[in-house]
N, C-alpha and C positions, 0 to 999 in steps of 0.2 A: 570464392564464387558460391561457394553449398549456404554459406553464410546468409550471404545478401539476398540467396532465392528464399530460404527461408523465413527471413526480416518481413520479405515483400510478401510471401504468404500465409504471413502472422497475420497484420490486418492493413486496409487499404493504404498506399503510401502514395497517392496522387500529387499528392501537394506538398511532397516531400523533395528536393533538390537530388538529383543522384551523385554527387559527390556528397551528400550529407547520406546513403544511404549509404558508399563505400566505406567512407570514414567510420558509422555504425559497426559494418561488418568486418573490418579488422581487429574495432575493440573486440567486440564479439569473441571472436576466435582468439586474442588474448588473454583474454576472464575465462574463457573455459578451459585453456592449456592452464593455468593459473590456479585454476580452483582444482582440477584434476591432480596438478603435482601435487597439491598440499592435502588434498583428499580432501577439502570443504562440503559441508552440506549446505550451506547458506552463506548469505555476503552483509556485508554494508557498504554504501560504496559515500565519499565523498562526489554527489552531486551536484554541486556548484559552488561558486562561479569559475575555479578554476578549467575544468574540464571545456567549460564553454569556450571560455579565455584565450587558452593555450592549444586548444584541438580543435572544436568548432562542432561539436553536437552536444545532446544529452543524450545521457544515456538510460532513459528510461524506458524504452522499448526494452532492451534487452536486461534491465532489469525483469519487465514484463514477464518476457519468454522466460526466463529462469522463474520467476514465484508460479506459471502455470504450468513449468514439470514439477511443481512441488520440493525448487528449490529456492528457497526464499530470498528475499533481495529483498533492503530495506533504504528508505532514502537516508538523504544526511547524515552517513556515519552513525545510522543507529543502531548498534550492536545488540542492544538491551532489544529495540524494538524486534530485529532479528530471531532471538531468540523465542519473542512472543509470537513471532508467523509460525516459525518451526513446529511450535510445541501445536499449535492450532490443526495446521497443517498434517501432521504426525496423527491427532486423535481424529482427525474427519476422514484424511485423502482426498480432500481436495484443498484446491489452492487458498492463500492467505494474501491479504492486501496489508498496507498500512497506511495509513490517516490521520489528517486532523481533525480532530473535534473543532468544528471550527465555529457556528452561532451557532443563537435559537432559531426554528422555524417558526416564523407568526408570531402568535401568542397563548401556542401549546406547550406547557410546561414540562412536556415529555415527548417532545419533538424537536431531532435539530440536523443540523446540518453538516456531513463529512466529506473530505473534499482532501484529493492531492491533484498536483501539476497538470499528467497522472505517470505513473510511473505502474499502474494498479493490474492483475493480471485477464486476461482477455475472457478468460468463463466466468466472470464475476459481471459482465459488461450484460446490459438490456440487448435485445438480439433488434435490428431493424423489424423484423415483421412481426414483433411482438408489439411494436406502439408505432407512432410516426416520428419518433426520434431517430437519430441517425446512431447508425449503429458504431464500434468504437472505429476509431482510425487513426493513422498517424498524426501529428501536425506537430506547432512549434508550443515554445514553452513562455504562455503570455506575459508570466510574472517578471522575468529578469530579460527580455527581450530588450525592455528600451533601457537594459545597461548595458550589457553586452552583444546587443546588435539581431535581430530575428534572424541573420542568417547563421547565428552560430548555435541556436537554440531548435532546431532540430529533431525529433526523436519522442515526442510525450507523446502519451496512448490515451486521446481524447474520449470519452462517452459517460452514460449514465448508469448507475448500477441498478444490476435488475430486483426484485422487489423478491423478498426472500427471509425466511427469520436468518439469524444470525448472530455467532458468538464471537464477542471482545474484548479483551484481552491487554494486559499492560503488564512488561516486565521491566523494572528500573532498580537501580543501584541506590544503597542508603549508607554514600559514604564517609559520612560521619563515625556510624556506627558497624561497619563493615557486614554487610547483610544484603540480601536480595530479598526487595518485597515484589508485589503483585495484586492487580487487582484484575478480574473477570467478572464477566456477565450475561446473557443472552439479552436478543431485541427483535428486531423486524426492520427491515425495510422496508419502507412505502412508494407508492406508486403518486405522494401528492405533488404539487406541478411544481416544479423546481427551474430557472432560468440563468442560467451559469456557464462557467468555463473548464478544461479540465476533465477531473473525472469526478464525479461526484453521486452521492444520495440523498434520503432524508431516510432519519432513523426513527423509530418508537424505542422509547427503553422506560420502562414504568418507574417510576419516582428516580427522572433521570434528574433532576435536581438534584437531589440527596448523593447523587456520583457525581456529579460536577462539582459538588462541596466537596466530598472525599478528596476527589483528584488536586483541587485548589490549596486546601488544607495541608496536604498532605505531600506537595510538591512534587507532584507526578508531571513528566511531560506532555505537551499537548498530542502527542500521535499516540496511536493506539493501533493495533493487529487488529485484523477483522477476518471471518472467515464464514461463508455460507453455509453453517449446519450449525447443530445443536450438541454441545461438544463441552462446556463447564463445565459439567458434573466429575469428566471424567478430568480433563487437566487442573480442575481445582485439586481431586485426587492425589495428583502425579505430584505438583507440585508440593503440597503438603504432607503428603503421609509418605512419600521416597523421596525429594528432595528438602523438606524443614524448614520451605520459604515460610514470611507470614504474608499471608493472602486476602483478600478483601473481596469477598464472594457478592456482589449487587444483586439482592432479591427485589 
């Protein structure tokens, strides 16, 4: 019950089914006995299709609620990505999202588009009375809905991110050659019009092309950590000079 009161006063859950909120609130309290025995700071969780399948929500909310106490949760079993909220998360003190790089905006070479389900956490979200956009809320999860049915998909933390610089971040495995690389960088959020679903931005990141090369070249995956503050300098640090990754600093 402390569960579900909580879920419902993370953010508005009108249009959410209340057996889809129970169903939330038991994983809930699973994943936190879970993480507590084993002493976790952060998760990955395999988000679909099974979970929809076999249970009957997403669990992206409480994804949510955990990356905005600053303990991270990343979609699809992304451990690497994980690690890159943590580390984000860790030099700001405030909360980490993670994303797709997913197009360009227009036909600005250094603008584009980021976008999950959302799964993304609720201080990272545009507030209502800051624009006339709706401010985040529950609802379902558009993409895999007409597979596995809208009433099993349940649980995403819909809205628009607020407009903010911000540092990003990619930690992946190079297991050919047994190694951890990385790339980071800083950028901005923008406030230009975006019409979509989900959670989503529009980025600036100055000769983002030249990163979209790297990342393509370089076989990096499309998601990426992101976190509201200005914070490179210091995890490009961390990484390089105490842990010996090779990192790919985006000026």
């Amino acid at each position: 019950k402390a569960k579900l009161e909580q879920i419902q006063s993370y953010v508005p859950t009108k249009n959410t089914p209340g057996e889809a909120l129970t169903r939330m609130a038991k994983l809930g309290v699973v994943i936190e006995d879970w993480m507590a025995e084993n002493r976790l700071v952060a998760s990955a969780l395999q988000c679909w299709t099974s979970m929809e399948e076999f249970y009957g929500v997403v669990p992206c909310t409480l994804m949510s609620m955990m990356s905005n106490t600053l303990i991270p949760s990343a979609c699809e079993t992304d451990i690497a990505g994980a690690v890159g909220m943590l580390a984000l998360a860790l030099a700001s003190g405030k909360p980490s999202a993670i994303v797709d790089w997913n197009n360009n905006y227009g036909d600005d070479p250094d603008k584009g588009v980021i976008f999950h389900c959302s799964n993304l956490p609720k201080d990272l979200f545009l507030e209502a009375s800051a624009s006339q956009e709706a401010a985040p809320q529950m609802d379902y999860q558009a993409i895999i809905a007409g597979s596995v049915g809208r009433e099993n998909t349940y649980g995403t933390v819909v809205g628009r991110l607020k407009a903010v610089p911000f540092t990003y971040c990619r930690v992946s495995t190079d297991d050919l050659n047994g190694r951890i690389l990385a790339y980071l960088g800083e950028g901005h959020l923008t406030e230009d019009t975006l019409k979509t679903f989900g959670g989503y931005g529009v980025v600036h990141v100055p000769n983002f092309q030249r990163l979209l090369a790297y990342i393509c070249e370089n076989g990096f995956e499309h998601h990426v950590a992101i976190n509201p503050s200005l914070v490179a300098d210091a995890v490009y640090e961390a990484f390089t000079k105490y842990l010996g990754w090779q990192v790919y600093y985006h000026h």
